[in-house]
C-alpha positions as CSV (number, residue, x, y, z in Angstrom):
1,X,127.6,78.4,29.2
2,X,123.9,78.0,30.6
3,X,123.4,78.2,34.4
4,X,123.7,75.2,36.5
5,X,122.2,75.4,40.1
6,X,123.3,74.2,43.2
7,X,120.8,70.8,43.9
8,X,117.9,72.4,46.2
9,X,118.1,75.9,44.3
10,X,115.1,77.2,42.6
11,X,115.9,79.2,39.5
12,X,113.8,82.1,41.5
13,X,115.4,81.6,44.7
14,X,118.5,82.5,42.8
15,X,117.0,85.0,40.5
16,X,116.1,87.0,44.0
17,X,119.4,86.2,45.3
18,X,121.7,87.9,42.7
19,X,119.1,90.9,43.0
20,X,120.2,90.9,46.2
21,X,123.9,90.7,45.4
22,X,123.2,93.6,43.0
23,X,121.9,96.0,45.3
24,X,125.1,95.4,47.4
25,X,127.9,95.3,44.6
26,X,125.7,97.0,42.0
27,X,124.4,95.3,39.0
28,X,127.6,95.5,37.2
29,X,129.6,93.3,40.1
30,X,127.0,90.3,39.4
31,X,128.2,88.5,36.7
32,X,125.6,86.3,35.2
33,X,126.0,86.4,31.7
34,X,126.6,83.0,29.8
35,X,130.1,84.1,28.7
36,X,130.8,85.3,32.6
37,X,130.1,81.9,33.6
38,X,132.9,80.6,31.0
39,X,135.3,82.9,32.2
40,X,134.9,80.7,35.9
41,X,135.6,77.7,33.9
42,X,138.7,75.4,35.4
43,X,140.1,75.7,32.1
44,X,142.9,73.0,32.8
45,X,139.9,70.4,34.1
46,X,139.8,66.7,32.8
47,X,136.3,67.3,33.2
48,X,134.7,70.6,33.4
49,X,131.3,69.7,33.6
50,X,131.1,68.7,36.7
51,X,132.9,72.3,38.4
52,X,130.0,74.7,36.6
53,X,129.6,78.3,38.9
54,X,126.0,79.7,38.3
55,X,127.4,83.4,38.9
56,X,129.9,85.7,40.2
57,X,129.5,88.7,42.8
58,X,132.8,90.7,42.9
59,X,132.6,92.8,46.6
60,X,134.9,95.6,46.5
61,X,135.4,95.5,50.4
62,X,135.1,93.8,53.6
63,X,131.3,95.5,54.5
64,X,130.1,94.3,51.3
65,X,131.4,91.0,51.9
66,X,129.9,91.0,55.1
67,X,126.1,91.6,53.6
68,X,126.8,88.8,50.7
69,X,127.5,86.4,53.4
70,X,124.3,87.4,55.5
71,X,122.0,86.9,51.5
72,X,123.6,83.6,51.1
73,X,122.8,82.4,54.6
74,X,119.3,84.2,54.0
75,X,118.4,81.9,50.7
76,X,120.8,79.1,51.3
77,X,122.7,79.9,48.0
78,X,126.6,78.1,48.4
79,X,129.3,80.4,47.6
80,X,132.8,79.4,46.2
81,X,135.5,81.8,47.5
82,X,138.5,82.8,45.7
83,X,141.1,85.5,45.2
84,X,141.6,85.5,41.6
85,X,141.5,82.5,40.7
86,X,145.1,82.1,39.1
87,X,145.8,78.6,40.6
88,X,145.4,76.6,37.4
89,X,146.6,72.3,37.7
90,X,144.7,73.1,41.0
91,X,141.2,74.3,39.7
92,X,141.4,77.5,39.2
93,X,138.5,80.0,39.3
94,X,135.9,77.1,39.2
95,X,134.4,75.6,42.4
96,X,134.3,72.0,43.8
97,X,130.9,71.6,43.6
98,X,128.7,72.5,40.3
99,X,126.3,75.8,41.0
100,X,128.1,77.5,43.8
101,X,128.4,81.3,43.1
102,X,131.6,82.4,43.0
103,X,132.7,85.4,45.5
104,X,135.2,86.9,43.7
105,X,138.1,89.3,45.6
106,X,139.9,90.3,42.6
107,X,138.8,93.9,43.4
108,X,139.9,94.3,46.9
109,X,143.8,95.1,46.3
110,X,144.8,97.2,49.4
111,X,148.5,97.3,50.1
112,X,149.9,98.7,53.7
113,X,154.0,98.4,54.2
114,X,155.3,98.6,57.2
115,X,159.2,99.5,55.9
116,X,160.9,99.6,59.3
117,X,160.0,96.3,59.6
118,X,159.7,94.5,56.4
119,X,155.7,93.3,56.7
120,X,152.8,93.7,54.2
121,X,149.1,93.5,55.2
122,X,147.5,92.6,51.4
123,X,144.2,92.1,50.4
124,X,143.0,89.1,48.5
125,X,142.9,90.9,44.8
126,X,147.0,91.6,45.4
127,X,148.7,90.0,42.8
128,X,152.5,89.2,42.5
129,X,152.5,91.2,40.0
130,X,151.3,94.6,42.1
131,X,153.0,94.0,45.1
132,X,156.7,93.7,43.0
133,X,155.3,96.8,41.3
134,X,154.3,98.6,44.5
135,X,157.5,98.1,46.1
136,X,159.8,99.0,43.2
137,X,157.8,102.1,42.4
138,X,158.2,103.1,46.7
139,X,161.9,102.0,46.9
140,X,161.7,99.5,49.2
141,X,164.6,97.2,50.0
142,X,162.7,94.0,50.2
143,X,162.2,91.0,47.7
144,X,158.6,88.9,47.3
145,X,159.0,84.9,47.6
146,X,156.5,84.3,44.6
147,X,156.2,80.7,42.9
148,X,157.5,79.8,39.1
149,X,153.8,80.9,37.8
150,X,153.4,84.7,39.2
151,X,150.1,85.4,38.1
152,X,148.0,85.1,41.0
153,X,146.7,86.3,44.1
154,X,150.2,86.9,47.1
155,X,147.1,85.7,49.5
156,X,145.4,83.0,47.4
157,X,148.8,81.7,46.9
158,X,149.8,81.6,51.2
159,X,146.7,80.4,52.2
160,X,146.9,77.2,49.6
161,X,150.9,76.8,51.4
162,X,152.6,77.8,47.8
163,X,155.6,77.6,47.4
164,X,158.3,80.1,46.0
165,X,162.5,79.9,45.5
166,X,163.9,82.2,47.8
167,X,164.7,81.7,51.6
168,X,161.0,83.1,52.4
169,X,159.7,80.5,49.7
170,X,157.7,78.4,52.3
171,X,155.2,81.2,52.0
172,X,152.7,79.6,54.5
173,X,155.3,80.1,57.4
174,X,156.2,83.9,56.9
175,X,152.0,85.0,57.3
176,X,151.1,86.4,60.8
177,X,147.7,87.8,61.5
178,X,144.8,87.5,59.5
179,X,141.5,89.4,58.9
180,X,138.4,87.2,58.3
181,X,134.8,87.4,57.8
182,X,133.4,84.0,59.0
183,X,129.7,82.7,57.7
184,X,127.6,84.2,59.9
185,X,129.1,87.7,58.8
186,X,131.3,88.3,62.1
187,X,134.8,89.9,61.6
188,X,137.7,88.0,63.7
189,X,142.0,88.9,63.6
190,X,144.1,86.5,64.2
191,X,146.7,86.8,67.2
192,X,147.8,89.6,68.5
193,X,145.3,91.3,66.2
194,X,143.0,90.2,68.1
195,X,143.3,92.8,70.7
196,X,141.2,95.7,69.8
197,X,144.6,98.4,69.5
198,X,147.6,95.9,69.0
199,X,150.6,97.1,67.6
200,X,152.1,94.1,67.1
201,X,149.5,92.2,65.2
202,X,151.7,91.2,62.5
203,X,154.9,91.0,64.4
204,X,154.4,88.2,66.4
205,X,153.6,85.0,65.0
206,X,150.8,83.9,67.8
207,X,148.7,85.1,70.3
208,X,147.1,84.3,73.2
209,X,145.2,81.1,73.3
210,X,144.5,78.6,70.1
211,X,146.1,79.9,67.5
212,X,143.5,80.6,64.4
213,X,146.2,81.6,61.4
214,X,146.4,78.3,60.2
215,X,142.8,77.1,60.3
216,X,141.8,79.2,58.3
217,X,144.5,77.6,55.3
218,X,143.6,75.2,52.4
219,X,139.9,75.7,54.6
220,X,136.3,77.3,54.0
221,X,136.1,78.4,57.7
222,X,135.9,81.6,57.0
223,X,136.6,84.8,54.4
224,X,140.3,86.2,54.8
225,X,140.2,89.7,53.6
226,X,143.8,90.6,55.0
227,X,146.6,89.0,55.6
228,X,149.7,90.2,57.2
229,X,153.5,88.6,55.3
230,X,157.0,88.7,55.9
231,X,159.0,90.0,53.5
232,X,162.8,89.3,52.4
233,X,165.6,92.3,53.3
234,X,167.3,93.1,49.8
235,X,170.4,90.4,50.1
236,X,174.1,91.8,49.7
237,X,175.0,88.9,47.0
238,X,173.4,86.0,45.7
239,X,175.2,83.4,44.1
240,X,173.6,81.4,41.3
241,X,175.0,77.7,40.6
242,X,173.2,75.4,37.8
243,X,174.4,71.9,38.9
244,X,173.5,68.9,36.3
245,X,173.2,64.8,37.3
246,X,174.6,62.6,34.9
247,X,172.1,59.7,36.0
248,X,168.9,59.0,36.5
249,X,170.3,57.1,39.8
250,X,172.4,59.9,40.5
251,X,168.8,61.6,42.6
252,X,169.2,59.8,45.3
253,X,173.2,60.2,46.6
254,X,172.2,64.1,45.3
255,X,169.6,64.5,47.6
256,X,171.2,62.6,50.4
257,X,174.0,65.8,50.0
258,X,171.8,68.3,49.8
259,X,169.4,67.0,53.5
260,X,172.4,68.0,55.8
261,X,173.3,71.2,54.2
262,X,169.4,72.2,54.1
263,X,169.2,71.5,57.5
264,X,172.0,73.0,58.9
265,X,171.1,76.2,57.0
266,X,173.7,75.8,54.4
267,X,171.2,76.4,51.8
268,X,168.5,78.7,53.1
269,X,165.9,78.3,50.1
270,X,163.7,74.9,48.6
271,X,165.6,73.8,45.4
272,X,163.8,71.4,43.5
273,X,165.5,68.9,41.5
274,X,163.8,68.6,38.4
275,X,164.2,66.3,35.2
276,X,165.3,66.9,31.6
277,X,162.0,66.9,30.7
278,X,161.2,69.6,33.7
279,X,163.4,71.7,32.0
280,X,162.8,71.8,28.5
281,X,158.8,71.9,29.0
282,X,158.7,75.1,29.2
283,X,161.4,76.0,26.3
284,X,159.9,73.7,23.3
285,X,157.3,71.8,22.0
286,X,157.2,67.7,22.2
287,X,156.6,68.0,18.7
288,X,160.3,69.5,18.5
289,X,161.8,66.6,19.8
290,X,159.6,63.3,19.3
291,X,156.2,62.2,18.1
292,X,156.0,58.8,19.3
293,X,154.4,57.2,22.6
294,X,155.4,58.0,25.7
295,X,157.6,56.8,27.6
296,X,160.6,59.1,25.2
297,X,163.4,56.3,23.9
298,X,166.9,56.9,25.6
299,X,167.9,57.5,22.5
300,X,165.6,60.2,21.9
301,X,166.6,61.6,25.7
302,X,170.1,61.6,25.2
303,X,169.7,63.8,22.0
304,X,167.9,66.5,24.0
305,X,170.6,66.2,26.4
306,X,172.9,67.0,24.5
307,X,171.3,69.7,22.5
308,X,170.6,71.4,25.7
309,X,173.4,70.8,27.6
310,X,171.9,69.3,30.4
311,X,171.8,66.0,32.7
312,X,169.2,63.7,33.4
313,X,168.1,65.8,36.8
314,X,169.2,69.3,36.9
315,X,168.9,72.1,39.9
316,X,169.6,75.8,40.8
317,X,171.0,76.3,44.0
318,X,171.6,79.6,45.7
319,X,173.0,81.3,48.7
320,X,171.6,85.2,49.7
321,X,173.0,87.5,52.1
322,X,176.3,89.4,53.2
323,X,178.6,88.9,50.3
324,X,181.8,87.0,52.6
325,X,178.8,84.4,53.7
326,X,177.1,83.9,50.1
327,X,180.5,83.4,48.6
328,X,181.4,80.9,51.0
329,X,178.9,78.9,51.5
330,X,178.8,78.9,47.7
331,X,182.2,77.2,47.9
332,X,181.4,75.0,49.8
333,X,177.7,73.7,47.9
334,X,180.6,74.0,44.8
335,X,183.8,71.7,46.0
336,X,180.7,69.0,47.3
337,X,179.3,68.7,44.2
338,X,182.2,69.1,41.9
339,X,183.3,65.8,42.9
340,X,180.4,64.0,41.9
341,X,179.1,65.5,38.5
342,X,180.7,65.6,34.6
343,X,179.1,68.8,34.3
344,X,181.0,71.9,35.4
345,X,178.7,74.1,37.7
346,X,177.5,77.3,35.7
347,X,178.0,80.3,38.6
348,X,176.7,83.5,38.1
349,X,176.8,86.3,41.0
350,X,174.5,89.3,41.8
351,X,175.7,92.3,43.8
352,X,172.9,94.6,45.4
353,X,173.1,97.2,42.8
354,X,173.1,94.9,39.8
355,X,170.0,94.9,37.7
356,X,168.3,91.9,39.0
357,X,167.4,88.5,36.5
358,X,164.0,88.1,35.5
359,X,164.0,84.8,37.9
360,X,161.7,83.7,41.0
361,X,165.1,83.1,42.7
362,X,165.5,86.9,42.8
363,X,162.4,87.7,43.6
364,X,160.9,88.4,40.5
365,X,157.5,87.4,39.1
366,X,157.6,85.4,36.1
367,X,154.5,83.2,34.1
368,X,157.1,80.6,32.2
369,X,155.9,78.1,34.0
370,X,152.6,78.4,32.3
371,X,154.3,77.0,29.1
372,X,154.4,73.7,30.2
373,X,150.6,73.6,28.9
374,X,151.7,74.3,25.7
375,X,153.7,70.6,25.3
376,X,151.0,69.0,23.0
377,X,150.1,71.8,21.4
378,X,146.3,72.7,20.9
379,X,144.1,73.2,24.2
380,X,147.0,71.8,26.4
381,X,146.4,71.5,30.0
382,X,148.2,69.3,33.3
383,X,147.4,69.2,36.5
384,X,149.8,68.4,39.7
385,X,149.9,65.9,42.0
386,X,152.2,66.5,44.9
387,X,152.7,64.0,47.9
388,X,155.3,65.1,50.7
389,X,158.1,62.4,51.2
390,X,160.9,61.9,54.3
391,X,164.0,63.3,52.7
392,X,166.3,60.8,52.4
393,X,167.3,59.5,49.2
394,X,166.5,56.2,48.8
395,X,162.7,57.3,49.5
396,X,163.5,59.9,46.9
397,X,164.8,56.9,44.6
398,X,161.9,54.8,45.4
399,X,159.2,57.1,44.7
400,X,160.7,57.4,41.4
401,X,161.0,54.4,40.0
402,X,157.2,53.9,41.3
403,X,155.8,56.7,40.0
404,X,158.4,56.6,36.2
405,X,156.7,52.9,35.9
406,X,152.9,54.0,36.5
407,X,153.8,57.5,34.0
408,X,154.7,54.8,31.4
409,X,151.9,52.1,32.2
410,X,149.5,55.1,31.3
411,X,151.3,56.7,28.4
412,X,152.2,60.3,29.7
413,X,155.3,61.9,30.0
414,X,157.1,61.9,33.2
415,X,158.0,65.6,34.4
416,X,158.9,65.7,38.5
417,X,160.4,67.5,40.3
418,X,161.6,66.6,44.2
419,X,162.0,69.8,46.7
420,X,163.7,70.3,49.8
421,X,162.2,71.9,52.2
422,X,163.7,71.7,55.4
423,X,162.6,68.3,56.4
424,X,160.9,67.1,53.7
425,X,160.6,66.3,50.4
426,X,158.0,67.7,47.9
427,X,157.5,65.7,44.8
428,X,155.7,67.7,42.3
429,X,154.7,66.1,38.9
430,X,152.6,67.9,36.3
431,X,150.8,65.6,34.8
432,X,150.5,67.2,31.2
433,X,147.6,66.2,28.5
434,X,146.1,67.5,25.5
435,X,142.3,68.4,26.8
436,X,140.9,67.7,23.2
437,X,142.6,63.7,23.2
438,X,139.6,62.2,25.1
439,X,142.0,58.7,25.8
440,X,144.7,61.1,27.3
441,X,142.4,62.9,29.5
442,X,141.1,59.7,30.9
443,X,144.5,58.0,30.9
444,X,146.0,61.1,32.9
445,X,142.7,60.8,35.4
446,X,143.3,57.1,35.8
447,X,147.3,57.9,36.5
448,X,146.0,60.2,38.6
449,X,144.6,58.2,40.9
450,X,146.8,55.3,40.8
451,X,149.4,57.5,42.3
452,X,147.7,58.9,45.1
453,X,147.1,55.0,45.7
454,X,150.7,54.0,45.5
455,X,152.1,56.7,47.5
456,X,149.2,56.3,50.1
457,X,150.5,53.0,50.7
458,X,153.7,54.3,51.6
459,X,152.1,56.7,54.0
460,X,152.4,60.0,51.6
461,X,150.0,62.6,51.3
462,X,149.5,65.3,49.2
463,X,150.2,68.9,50.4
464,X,147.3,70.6,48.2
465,X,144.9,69.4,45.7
466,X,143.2,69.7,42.3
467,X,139.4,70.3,43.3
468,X,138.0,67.2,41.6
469,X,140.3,65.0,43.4
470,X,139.6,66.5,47.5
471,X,137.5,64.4,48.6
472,X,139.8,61.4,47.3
473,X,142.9,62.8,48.7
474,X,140.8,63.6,52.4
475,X,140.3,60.2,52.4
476,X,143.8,58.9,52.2
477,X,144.5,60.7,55.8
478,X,142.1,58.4,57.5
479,X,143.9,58.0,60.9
480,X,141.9,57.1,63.7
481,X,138.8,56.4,61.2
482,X,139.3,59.9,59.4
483,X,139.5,61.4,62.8
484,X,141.2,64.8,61.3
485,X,137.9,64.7,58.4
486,X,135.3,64.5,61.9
487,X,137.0,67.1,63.6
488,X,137.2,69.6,60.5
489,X,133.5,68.6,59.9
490,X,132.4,69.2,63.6
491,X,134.3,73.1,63.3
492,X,132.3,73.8,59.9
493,X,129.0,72.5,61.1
494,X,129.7,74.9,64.0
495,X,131.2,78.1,62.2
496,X,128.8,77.5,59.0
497,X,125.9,76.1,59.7
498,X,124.2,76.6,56.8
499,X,127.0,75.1,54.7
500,X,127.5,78.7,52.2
501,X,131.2,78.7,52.5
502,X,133.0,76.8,49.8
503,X,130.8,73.2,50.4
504,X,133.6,70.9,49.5
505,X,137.0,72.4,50.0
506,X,140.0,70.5,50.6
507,X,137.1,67.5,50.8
508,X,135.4,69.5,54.1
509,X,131.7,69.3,53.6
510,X,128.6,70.9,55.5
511,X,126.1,68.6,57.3
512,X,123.5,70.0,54.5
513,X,125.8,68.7,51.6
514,X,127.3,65.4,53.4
515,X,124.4,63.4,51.6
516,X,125.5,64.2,48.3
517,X,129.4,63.4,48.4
């Protein structure tokens, strides 16, 4: 892929910029070749061309990201941060706006446990991946909360709010205290860490004064080189329970059962109740099933149904802990449910001691998530679109017999999924295409933004965001005449004022780029 520069860049400005870079990272670290800039491709983009990186720099520490930050600032060159750029249906590797150079962390993988009390202190380049290997190889009696595709950064993934399937799943709540390098090359901690000898930096969840941890999420304020996580104590028991719905009606009396008992802490972790289509996604081919237009014919549906042995919606539900309290609160999730399904609940039970499943419930990292890309065969691709509804079920219902219609009204298949969190509910649809079918990449682009429409006229937003569509979904939290898009503006004009930091994130741009949105 030939270099694109960032509008404003002279082809020598950046030629004496990456020889800048160089004699930092070495020569080596400042990936410039034509096939290095492929590798930075968003590889599951509707449109790529429009999320080119010029170059890469790849600092192996927190001084050398400290003397990038001062070049960039010195010739005005934007950079695009990211960990390792795993988050694919969000954008992966590739940056918002074509030209930026990416700063790549993949190298910085420091790992400090502190066993007595169950908290990590990672480094960006710290995959899933390394940290289940670091603590299986040390012995330590503590599980990770990763998400259903493992591959990427434990960092990357907490600062974006992923979310995983054990009771630690809501991964942006269990990070206290963060290291970052903000634009002007400045090195802040975050709560107690800010205190020049704390020892409880990532103990306590705050500090003293505004509390910075969560500015610096889903944000380009600033670098975060280290972050300090809670980690899950090794359970006693965990109980396993597949539960099926016979109808597709059956979602919303199902999640009106399961609001009270997530509440009340019956059920500790985020299930998600997912369709038929959810399931088998990742299992098979579309071409093993049906090679029509979407939407699938009942008929069709009820086949796979049957074949798989599985409802319309289907969901894992767990409970972790002491053994007496996992088995009875099991019964209870059990008896409820019983009442109200054909299926019989398929149990299964692990006992600290037991070789654990290859499953994010347990803990474990896992890419078969990633199948899903594979429906259509070919270059497959999808990317998600996730707004946050009140967890009742008739808004559960509602939002999806909207969002079923406008799947069918575009021709792509409908695969959702609604999680609890505690309060909430997290509808998650991957919106699936074949990247080489022109008509369905422009069908699931126009789908795309007909749903942020409909549910932004319900008063739903989206938790996170594919990078082509931030500045559309910034827009759709326009309270007060976008008072939350002034104030993040007014904080990056004043902690970057030369606009290097990710121009564009999460639809936050610099004075200097403002023109050109």
């Amino acid at each position: 892929m030939e270099q694109v520069l960032p509008e404003g860049i002279s082809t020598q400005t950046m030629d004496r910029a990456l020889a800048a870079f160089a004699d930092v990272v070495g020569e080596q670290w400042v990936l410039n070749t034509d096939q290095d800039r492929d590798n930075y491709q968003d590889f599951y983009a509707l449109n790529p061309s429009v999320h080119h990186a010029s170059a890469a720099v790849a600092p192996a520490n927190t001084e050398e990201i400290q003397a990038i930050l001062r070049i960039a600032n010195e010739y005005k060159i934007p950079l695009w941060t990211i960990s390792r750029g795993k988050n694919f249906a969000y954008g992966g590797p590739a940056p918002v706006m074509n030209g930026c150079i990416v700063l790549d962390l993949t190298r910085m993988k420091g790992i400090e446990f502190d066993a007595e009390n169950g908290v990590v202190v990672v480094e960006p380049g710290v995959g899933f991946y390394d940290l289940y290997d670091y603590l299986d190889k040390e012995q330590l009696p503590y599980w990770l909360s990763v998400p259903g595709q493992s591959w990427g950064s434990v960092m990357g993934n907490t600062l974006e709010r992923g979310v995983g399937y054990t009771p630690y799943g809501d991964h942006s709540a269990n990070y206290h205290g963060l290291e970052v390098v903000l634009a002007n090359g400045e090195i802040i901690r975050t709560g107690m860490g800010a205190m020049g000898n704390s020892s409880t930096w990532n103990l306590h969840p705050y500090g003293y004064g505004p509390g910075w941890d969560q500015m610096f999420s889903q944000s380009n304020f600033g670098v975060v080189t280290k972050m300090g996580l809670w980690l899950m104590p090794e359970p006693e028991t965990v109980v396993s329970m597949g539960i099926q719905f016979d109808e597709p009606g059956d979602l919303g009396w199902a999640i009106d059962t399961f609001a009270p008992m997530r509440r009340e802490g019956l059920i500790k972790h985020s299930p998600t109740v997912g369709n038929w289509l959810r399931y088998i996604a990742t299992r098979s081919m579309r071409s093993d099933w049906y090679d029509g237009p979407s939407p699938f014919p009942d008929e069709v549906i009820s086949r796979i149904r049957d074949e798989m042995g599985i409802g319309w919606w289907t969901t894992t539900i767990n409970t972790y802990g002491r053994s007496e309290i996992a088995r009875a609160s099991a019964d209870i999730i059990k008896n409820t449910f019983s009442r109200r399904s054909s299926y019989s609940i398929r149990e299964t039970v692990w006992n600290r001691g037991d070789r654990r499943p290859t499953s994010p419930f347990f803990g474990v990292p896992i890419t078969l998530g990633m199948n899903n890309a594979n429906w259509f065969g070919g270059r497959g691709a999808h990317i998600d679109f996730s707004p946050v509804l009140p967890q009742t079920g008739a808004a559960a219902m509602e939002q999806f017999r909207r969002t079923y219609e406008l799947h069918n009204q575009y021709g792509i298949d409908y695969h959702p999924g609604f999680n609890l969190g505690e309060r909430h509910l997290t509808n998650i649809n991957a919106l699936m295409f074949d990247k080489d079918d022109e008509g369905m990449r422009n069908r699931a682009d126009q789908l795309f933004r007909s749903l942020v429409a409909d549910s932004a006229s319900q008063g739903y937003g989206e938790y996170r965001s594919h990078i082509t569509y931030m500045d559309l979904i910034a827009e759709t939290f326009n309270y007060n005449n976008q008072g939350l898009s002034q104030l993040n503006r007014a904080v990056k004009d004043a902690l970057d004022p030369n606009g290097i930091l990710s121009p564009g994130k999460s639809g936050i741009w610099p004075s200097s780029y403002r023109g050109d949105v």
